[in-house]
Backbone bond lengths (Angstrom), bond angles and torsions (degrees), N, CA, C in turn:
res aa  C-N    CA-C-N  psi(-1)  N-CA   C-N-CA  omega(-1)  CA-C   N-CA-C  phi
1 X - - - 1.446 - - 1.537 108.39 -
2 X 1.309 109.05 127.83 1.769 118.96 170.00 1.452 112.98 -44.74
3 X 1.227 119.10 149.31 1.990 108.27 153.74 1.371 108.94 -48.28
4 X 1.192 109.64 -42.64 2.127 112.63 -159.22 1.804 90.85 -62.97
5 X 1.300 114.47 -20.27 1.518 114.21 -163.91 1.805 101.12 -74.98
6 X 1.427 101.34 -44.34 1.570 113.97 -168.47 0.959 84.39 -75.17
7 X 1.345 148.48 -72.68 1.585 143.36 -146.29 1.487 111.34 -76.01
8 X 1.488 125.23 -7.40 1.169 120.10 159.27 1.839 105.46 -92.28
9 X 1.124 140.69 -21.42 1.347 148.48 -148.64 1.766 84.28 -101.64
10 X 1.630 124.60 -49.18 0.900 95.23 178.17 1.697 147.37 -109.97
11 X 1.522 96.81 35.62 1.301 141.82 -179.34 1.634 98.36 -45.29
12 X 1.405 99.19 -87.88 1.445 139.44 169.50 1.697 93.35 -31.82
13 X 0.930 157.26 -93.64 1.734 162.19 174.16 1.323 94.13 -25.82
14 X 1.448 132.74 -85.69 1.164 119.36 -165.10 1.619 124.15 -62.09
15 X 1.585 120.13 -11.72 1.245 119.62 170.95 1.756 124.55 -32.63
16 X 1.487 104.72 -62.78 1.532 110.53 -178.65 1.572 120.91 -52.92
17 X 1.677 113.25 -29.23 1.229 125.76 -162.54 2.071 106.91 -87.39
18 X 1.739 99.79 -29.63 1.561 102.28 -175.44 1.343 114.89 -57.18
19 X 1.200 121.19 141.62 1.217 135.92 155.53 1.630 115.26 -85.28
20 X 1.248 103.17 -45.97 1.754 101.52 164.15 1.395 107.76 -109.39
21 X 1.385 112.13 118.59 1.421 126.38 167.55 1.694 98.46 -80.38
22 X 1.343 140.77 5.30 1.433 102.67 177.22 1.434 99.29 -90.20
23 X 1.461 107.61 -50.39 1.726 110.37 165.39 1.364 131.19 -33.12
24 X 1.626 118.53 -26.85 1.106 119.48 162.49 1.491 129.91 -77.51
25 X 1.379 110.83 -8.58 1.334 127.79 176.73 1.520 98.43 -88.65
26 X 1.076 122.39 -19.93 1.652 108.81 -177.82 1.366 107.08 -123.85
27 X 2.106 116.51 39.53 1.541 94.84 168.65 1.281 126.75 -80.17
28 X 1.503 95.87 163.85 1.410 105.46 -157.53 1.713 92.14 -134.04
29 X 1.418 136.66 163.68 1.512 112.64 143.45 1.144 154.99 -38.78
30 X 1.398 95.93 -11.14 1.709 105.06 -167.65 1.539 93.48 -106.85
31 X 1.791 135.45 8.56 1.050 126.99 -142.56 2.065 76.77 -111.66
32 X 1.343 111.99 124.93 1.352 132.85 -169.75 1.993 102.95 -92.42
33 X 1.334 95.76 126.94 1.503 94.07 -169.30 1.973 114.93 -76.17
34 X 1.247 92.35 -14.22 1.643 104.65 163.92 1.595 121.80 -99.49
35 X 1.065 142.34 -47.45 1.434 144.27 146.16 0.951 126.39 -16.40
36 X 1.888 97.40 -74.49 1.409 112.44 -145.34 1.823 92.79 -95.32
37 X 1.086 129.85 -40.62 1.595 149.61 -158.60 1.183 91.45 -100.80
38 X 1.438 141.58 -46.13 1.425 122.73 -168.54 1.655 108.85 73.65
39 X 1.138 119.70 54.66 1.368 118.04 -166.83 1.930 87.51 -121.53
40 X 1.052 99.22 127.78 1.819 111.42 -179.19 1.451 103.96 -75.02
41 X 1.614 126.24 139.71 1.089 142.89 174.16 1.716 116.14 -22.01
42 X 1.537 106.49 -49.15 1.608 133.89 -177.41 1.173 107.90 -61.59
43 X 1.240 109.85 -50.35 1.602 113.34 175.49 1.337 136.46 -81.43
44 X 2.041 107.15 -10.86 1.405 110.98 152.62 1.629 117.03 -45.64
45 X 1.204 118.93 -61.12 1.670 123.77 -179.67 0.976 130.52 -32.18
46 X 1.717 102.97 -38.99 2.034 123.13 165.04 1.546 86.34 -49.75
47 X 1.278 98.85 -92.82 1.522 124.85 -160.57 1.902 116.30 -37.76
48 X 1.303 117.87 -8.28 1.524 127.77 170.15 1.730 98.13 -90.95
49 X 1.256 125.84 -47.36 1.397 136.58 -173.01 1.300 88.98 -64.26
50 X 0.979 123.22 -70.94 1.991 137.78 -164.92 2.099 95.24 -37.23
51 X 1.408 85.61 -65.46 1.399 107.75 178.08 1.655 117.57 -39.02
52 X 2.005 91.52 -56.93 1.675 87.71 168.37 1.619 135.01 -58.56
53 X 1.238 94.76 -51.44 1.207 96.03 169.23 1.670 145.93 -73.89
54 X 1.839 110.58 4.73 1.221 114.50 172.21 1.283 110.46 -89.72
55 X 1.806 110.40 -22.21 1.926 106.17 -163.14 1.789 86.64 -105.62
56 X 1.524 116.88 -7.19 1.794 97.67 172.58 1.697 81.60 67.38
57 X 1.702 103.48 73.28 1.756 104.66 162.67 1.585 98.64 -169.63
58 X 1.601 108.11 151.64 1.727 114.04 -170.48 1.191 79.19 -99.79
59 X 1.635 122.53 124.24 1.425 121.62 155.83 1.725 108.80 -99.30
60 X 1.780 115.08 127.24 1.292 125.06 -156.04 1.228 88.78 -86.09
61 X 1.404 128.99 156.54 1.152 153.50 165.25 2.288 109.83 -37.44
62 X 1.413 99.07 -59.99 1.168 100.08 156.43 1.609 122.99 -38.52
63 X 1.541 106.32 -58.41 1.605 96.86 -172.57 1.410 124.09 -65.13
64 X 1.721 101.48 -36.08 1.522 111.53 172.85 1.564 117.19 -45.80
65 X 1.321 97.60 -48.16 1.527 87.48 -164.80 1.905 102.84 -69.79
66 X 1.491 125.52 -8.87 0.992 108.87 166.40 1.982 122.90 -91.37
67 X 1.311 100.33 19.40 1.443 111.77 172.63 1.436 134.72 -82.31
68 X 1.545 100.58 39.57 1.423 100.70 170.83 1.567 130.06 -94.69
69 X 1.372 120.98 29.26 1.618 114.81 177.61 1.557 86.77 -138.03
70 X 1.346 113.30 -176.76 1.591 119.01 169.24 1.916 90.11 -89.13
71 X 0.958 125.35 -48.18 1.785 115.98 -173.74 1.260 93.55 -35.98
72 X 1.956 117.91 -68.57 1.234 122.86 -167.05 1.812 119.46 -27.26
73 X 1.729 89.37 -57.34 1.442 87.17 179.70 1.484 129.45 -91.52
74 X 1.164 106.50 26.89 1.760 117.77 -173.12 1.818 82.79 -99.51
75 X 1.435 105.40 -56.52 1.417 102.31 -155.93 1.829 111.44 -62.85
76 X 1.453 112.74 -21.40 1.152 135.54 175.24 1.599 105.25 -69.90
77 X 1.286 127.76 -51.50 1.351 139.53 -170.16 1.734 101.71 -53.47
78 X 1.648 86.95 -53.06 1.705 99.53 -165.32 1.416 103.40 -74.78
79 X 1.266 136.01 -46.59 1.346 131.37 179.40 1.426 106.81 -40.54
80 X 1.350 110.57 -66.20 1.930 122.93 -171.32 1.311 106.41 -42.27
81 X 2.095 127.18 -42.77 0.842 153.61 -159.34 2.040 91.69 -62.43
82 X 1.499 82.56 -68.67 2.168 93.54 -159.63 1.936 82.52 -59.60
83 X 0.837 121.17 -72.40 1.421 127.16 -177.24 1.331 119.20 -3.89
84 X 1.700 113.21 -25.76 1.157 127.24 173.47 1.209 118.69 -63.80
């Protein structure tokens, strides 16, 4: 799967959680799910579950807590992914 694939796949998931929808119209990797999205700490946990369950991947407690950009969690997605 492309980045443009993840970053469109995870458009749709992070929708409910944005606080700024214009930023969500322009994610990018570097686009930070607390910063840039305004997404509250509480609602990362949705959005890792959301996450798990669209790409079919256990994200470990370790990785989560390194899930703060969309790169972060593309590169996380895809690792769990080949890992298979």
């Amino acid at each position: 799967m492309e980045q443009q694939e993840y970053i469109d796949k995870l458009k749709p998931i992070l929708a409910p959680y944005a606080k700024d929808q214009e930023a969500l119209q322009r994610l990018t990797r570097d686009t930070s799910f607390i910063r840039d999205l305004k997404i509250n700490s509480a609602n990362l946990v949705d959005v890792v579950l959301d996450v798990e369950e669209a790409f079919d991947v256990e994200i470990d407690n370790e990785s989560m807590e390194k899930m703060l950009t969309v790169g972060a969690a593309i590169d996380i997605v895809q690792a769990k992914q080949d890992a298979r």
